[in-house]
N, C-alpha and C positions, 0 to 999 in steps of 0.2 A: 504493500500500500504506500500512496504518497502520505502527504499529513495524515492522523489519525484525530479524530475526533470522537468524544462520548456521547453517547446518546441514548436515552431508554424507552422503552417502546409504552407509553401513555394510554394507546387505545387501537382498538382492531375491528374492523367490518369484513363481514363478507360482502362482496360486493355482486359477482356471481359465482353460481356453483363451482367454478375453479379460481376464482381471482380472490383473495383475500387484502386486503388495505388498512397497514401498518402504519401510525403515527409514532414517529421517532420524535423527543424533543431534545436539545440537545443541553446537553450538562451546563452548568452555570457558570459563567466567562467563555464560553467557545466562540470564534470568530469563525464561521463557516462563512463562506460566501457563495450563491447561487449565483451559475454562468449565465441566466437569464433566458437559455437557450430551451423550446420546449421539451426537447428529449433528454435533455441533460440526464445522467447517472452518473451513480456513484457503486464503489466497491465499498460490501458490506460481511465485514466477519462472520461468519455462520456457522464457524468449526468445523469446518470441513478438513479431514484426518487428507484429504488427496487436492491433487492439483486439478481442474479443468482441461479443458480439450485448449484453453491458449496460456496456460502456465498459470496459473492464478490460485493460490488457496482460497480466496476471497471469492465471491459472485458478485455480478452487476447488476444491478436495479437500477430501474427510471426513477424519477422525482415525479411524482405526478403529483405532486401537488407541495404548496410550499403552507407553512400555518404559522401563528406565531411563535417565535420561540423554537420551532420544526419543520419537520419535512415529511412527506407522507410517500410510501413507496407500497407498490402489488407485486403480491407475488403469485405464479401460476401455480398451481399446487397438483401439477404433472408428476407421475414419477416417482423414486425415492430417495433423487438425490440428498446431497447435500440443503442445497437450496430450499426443493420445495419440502424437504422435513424441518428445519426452520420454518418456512412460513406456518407451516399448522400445528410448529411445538410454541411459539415465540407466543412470551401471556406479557401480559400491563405490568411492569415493573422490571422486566428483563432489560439487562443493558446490553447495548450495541456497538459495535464499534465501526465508524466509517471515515470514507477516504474524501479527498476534495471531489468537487463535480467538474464530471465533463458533460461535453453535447456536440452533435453535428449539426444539426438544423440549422442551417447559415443561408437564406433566402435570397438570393440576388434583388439588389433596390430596382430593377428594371422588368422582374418577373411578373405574370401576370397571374392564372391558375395556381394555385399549391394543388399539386396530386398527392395522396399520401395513401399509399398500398403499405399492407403488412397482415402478420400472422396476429393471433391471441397475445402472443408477449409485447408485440408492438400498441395494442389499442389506447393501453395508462399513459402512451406519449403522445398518440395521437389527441386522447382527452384533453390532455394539456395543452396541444398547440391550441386545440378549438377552441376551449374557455379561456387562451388567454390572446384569439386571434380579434384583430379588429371589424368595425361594421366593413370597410371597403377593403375585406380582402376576401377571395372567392377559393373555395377548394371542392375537387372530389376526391371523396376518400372510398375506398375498397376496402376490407374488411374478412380476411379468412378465419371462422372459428371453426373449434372442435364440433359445436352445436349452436342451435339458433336462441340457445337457453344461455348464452354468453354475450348475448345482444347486450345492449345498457346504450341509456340517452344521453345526448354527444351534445349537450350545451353551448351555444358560442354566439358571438353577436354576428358574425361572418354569415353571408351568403354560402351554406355546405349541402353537396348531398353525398349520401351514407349510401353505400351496396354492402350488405351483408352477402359473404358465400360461405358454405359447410367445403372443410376438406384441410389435409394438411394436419397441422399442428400433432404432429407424432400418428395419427390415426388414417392417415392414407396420403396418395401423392398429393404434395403442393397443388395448388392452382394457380400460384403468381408467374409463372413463365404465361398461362394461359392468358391470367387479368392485363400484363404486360403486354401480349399480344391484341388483346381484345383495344386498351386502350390507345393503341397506334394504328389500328385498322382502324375505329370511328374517328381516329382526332385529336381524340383529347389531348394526344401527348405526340405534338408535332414537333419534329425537329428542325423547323424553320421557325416555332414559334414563340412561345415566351413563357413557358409553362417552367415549374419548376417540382422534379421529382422525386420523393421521397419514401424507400421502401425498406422495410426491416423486419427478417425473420430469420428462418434458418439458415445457417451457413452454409451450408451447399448448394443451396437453392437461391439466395440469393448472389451469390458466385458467379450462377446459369443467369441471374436474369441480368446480372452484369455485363456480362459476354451477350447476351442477346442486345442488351440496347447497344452497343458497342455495334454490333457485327448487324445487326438485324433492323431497329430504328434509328441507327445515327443519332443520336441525341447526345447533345455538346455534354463534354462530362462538367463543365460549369452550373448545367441545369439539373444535375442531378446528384443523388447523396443516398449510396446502397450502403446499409450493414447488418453484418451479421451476427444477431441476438445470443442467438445458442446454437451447439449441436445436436443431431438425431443422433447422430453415433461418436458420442463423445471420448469413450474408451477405446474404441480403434481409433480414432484422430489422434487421440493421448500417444499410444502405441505407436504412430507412425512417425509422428513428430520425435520422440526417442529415440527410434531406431533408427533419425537420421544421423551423418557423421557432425564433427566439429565443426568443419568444413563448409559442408551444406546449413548448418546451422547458423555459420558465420556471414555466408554470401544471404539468409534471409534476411537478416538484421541491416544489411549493408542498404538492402534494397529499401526499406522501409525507413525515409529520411523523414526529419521534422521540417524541413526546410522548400516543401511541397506537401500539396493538399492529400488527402487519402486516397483519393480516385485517381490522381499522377501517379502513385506510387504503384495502385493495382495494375496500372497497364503495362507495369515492369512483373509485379509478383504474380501475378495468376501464368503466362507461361512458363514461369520459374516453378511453382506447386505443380501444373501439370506435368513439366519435364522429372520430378520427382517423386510422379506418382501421389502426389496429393490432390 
């Protein structure tokens, strides 16, 4: 973790059958500062005994939502990792430990549309850009859940409309390659035009839909902002990444500069993962 901050968990909603909604408040003198960004996250202690599929003891959670004194974050309660056994052990008085915030969501002042596609772990960022989007800003958003019982109302003073679709999220193929494709055959997402795209879900899948608007819609990589939330197969990723040498290990680090954007760097790293069977 970068800085470390105290925090104890205040209160807990379920919000739908798999999302639960944490309020962390943070220990008395902490100077946390929010990056103001909608998707901002942070990395959050959860005791996890092993590392993640990108090196991390820690897991990343969104901010979705900021309160006084706190921060409120969801977790999807998939699974039995790390993570989501935290989210359904963590009660009112547990203490937390988290890292500073980050976020991608960086909108060009020239853009017109906000597209915002993503899985179930993406929705708590989506929330927040909407409630915290203004009257003159316009989006569509798409929406993969496990079930239509993970629906929830998407508040915002912004001109939005909402497409719920079932599929994905651990329980069958993705559909974001398809919604990708659907929204470049009607329009929505012209790459002559002033749209700005934002999609975040699994990692491999958003990988493909990487390489698809690359190869497939041409859409300037300035208009768009792909990342990858979690793994479906995080223990073989784990496994592969290990059993690369120092070497290989050394030339990934080399490729991944701070000194250019995320999506400059992907158009060096993904044939670099491919060529090594990643």
């Amino acid at each position: 973790m970068e800085s470390i901050y105290g925090t104890t968990v205040t209160a807990r909603q379920q919000v739908t059958p798999q999302m639960v909604r944490l309020t962390l408040k943070f220990d008395e003198g902490t100077e946390w500062t929010t990056t103001g960004l909608g998707d901002e996250f942070i990395h959050i202690d959860v005791n996890a005994e092993t590392l993640d599929a990108d090196g991390h003891s820690e897991r990343h959670y969104t901010v979705s939502g900021l309160v006084e004194g706190g921060i409120e974050v969801e977790v999807f309660l998939h699974g039995h990792g790390p993570g989501a056994t935290w989210g359904r052990e963590a009660a009112i008085g547990d203490a937390v430990k988290i890292s500073d915030p980050f976020g991608y969501y960086k909108v060009p002042a020239d853009a017109g549309l906000r597209v915002l596609v993503g899985d179930l772990t993406a929705l708590p960022a989506v929330a927040r850009i909407l409630a915290e989007a203004s009257a003159d800003e316009r989006f569509h958003v798409v929406v993969e859940l496990p079930s239509l019982s993970e629906t929830r109302d998407l508040p915002t003073a912004a001109t939005a409309t909402v497409d719920w679709r079932v599929g994905g999220n651990g329980i069958g193929p993705s559909l974001l390659p398809d919604i990708v494709r659907e929204l470049s055959d009607n329009g929505t997402v012209d790459p002559a035009g002033d749209e700005y795209l934002w999609i975040a879900g699994e990692s491999k899948v958003t990988r493909k839909v990487r390489t698809q608007l690359r190869h497939e819609v041409k859409l300037p990589i300035t208009r768009q902002r792909i990342v990858g939330y979690w793994h479906a197969n995080a223990e073989q990723v784990q496994e592969a990444w290990d059993a690369l040498s120092d070497d290989l290990k050394a030339q990934y680090m080399a490729i991944w500069r701070e000194d250019r954007t995320d999506e400059e760097n992907w158009l060096e790293l993904e044939p670099f993962l491919q060529s090594v069977g990643h």
